[in-house]
N, C-alpha and C positions, 0 to 999 in steps of 0.2 A: 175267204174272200180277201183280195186283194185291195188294197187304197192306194194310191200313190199322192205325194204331197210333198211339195217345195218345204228344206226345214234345214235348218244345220249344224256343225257336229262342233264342240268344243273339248280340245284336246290338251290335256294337262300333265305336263313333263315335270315329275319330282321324284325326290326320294326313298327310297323304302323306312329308313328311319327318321325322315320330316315328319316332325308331330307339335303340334298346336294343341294346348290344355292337356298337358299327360293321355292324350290319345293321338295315333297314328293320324298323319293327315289326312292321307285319303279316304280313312274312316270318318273323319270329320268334314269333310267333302263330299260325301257317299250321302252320311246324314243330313247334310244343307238339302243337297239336290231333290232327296226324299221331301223332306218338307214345303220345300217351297215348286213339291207337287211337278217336279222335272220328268218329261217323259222315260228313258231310259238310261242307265249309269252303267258301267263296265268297268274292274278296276283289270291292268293284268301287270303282272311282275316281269319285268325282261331281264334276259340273261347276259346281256350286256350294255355299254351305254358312256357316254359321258356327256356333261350336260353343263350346265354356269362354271361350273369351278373347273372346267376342264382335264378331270383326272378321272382314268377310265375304271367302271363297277364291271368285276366280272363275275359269273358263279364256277368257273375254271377252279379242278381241284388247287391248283398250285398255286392262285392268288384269289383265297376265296373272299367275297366281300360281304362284308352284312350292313349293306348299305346299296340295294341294287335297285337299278330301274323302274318306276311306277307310273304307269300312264293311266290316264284314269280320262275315259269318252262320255262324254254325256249328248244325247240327240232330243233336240226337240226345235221348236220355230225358234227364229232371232230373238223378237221381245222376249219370250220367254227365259233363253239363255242368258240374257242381260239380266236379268235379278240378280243371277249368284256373283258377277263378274266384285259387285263392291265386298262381299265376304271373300274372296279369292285375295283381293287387294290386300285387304285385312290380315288374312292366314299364310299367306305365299312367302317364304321368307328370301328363297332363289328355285330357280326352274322358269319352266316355258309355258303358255299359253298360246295354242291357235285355234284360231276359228274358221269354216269354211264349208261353202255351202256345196248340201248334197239334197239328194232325193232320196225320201224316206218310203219304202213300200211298204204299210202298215199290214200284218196278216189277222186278221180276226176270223174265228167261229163264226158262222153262221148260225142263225137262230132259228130250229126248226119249227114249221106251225104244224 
């Protein structure tokens, strides 16, 4: 069964080796989100990218970086996404945040009788 539903995606441009408290950031933003019960989180690694410090991360053999790309999605309503936004402020040290409204089509199982 299908739902559709007004909600929106906030999208977070950092590092692969940004990390906050001896853990990776996005791990530490993974687990915020978890907790304060955020609908869906996605982290993905890009293969290329440059971002605040303007120097470009590539995973090309011949300038390999161990420092590449990480955007991390998280979807759920506005209010909702506004809790994490004062822990981002906190942990963010450089990188991007945006926000920006989409339609969510939720899929659930149906519940046979």
């Amino acid at each position: 069964m299908r739902t559709p539903e007004e909600g929106m995606l906030l999208r977070i441009f950092i590092g692969e080796t940004d990390s906050y408290k001896s853990k990776a950031l996005y791990e530490q933003i993974v687990l915020k989100a978890k907790e304060l019960l955020l609908a869906a989180v996605t982290v993905t690694r890009g293969i290329m990218g440059y971002g605040a410090d303007n120097e470009i991360h590539t995973s090309k053999i011949l300038r390999l970086s161990d420092d590449l790309p990480i955007i991390i999605e998280i979807i759920d309503i506005e209010d909702n996404l506004k809790t994490i936004l004062p822990f981002l402020d906190e942990i963010i040290g450089g990188g991007f945040v945006t926000m920006e409204k989409v339609s969510i089509l939720k899929y659930r199982k149906e519940v046979s009788r």
